[in-house]
C-alpha positions in Angstrom: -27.4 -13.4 -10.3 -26.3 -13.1 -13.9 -25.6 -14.8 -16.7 -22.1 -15.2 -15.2 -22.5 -16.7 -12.7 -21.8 -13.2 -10.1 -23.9 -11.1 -9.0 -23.6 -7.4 -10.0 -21.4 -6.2 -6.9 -19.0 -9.3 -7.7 -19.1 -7.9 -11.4 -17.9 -5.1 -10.3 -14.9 -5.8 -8.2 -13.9 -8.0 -11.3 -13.8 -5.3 -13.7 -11.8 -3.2 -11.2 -9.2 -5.8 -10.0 -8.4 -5.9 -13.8 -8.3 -2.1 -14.8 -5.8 -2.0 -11.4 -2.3 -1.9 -12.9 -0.5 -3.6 -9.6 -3.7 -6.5 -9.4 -2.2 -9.3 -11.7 -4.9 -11.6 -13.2 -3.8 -14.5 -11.1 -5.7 -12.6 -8.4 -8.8 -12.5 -9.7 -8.0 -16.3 -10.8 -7.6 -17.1 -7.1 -10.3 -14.7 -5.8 -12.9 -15.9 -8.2 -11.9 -18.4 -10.2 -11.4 -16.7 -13.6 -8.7 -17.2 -15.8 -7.0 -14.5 -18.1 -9.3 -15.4 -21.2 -12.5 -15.6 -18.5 -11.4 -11.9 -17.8 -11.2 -11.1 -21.1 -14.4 -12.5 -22.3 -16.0 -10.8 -19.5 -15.1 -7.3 -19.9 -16.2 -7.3 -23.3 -19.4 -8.4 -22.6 -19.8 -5.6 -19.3 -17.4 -2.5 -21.3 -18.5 -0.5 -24.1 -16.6 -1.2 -26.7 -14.2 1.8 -27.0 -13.8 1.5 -23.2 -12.6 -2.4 -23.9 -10.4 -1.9 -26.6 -8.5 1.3 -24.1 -8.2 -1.4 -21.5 -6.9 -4.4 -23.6 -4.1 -1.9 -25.0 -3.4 -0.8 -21.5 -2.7 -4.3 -20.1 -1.6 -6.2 -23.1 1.8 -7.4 -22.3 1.7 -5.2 -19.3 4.6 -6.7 -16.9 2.6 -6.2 -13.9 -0.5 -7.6 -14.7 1.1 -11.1 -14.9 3.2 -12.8 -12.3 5.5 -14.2 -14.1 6.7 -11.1 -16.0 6.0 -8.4 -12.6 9.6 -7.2 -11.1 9.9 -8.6 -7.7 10.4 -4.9 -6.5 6.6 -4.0 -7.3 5.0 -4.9 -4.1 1.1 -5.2 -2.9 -0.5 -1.5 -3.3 -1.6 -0.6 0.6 -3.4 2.7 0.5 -1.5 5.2 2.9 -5.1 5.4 5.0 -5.5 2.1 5.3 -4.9 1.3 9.1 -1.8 -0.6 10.0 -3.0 -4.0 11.9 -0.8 -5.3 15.0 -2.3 -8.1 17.3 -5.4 -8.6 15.2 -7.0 -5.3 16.3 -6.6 -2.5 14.5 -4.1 0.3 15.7 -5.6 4.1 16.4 -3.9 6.4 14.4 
């Protein structure tokens, strides 16, 4: 476990939830308990820093990174091979 408190795989899905344009940081609040700042405090620590500073101009006032400025028309990103489910089994394609 590190110093934060998640181990490396945990780390890891962090830091990709945030460089996701469509995964707003209340996500990752209500997947692991980090708020906006914990993010931010986090990927400085685990980025180098050129790699940091590309990703806090990319989402810095970026509408759909935060729920309260997203457009109701951007919807939840579902990958066109992810299986459709229907009766809690998962449909053959």
């Amino acid at each position: 476990m590190q110093e934060n408190g998640f181990n490396p795989k945990e780390t890891d899905r962090i830091i990709e939830m945030a460089w996701e344009d469509r995964t707003p940081f209340e996500a990752i609040t209500f997947q692991f308990g980090l708020s906006e700042e914990q993010v931010i405090t986090l990927m400085r620590r685990e980025l180098k820093r050129s790699s940091f500073n590309r990703w806090r101009k990319r989402v810095q006032n970026r509408e759909t990174k935060h729920l309260k400025l997203r457009n109701q028309e951007v919807g939840r990103f579902k990958c066109s091979r992810q299986r459709a489910i229907s009766g809690n089994r998962i449909s053959k394609r």
